[in-house]
N, C-alpha and C positions, 0 to 999 in steps of 0.2 A: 620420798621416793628418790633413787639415786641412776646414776646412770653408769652405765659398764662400754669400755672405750678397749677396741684392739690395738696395742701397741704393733707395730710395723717389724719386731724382730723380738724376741725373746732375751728376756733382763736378765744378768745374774742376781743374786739374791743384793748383793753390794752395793749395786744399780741402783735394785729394787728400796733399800733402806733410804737410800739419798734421795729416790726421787719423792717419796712419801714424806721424810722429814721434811723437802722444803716444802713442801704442797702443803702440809698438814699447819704448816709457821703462818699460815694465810688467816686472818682473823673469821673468813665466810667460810672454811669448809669443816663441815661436822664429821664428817668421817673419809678417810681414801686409804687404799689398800689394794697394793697388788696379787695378784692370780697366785698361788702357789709353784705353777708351772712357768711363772714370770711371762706371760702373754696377754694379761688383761688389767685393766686398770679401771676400779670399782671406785666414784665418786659420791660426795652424798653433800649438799650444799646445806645452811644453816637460813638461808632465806627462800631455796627454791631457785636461787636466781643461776644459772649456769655459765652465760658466755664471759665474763669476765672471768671467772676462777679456771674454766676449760682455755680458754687465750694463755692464761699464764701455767697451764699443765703442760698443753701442747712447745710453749718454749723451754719447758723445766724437761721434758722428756729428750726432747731434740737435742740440748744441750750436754744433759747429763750421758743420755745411753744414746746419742744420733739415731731417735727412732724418731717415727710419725705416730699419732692417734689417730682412729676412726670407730663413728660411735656403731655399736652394735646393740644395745635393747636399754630398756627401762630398769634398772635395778628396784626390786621391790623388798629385797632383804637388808639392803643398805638402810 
């Protein structure tokens, strides 16, 4: 089960490749992928464990596209 996080501004797709490759370079996370319409950001962990990989999303986001996360529900299709 994975979890789906609002970004604080909407990514371009450019954004959206860079912040997924670094994410995805993380040895713990099984799947991450952003929204189509670049406003959500779909995580899926490989041990279930989340605040370590969401610490390092939330500075990958900040730095790459100057947005914030906030979590909005359980992803069950992740």
């Amino acid at each position: 089960m994975g979890r789906c996080y609002h970004l604080s501004k909407t990514v371009t797709e450019d954004l959206a490749n860079e912040i997924i490759k670094e994410l995805t370079e993380r040895g713990d996370v099984k799947h991450a992928r952003i929204s189509a319409d670049g406003r959500y950001l779909h995580v899926d962990t490989i041990d279930g464990e989340f605040s370590v990989v969401m610490y390092s999303a939330v500075n990958i986001c900040s730095r790459i596209a100057n947005c914030e996360l906030s979590f909005v529900k359980f992803d069950y299709t992740a």
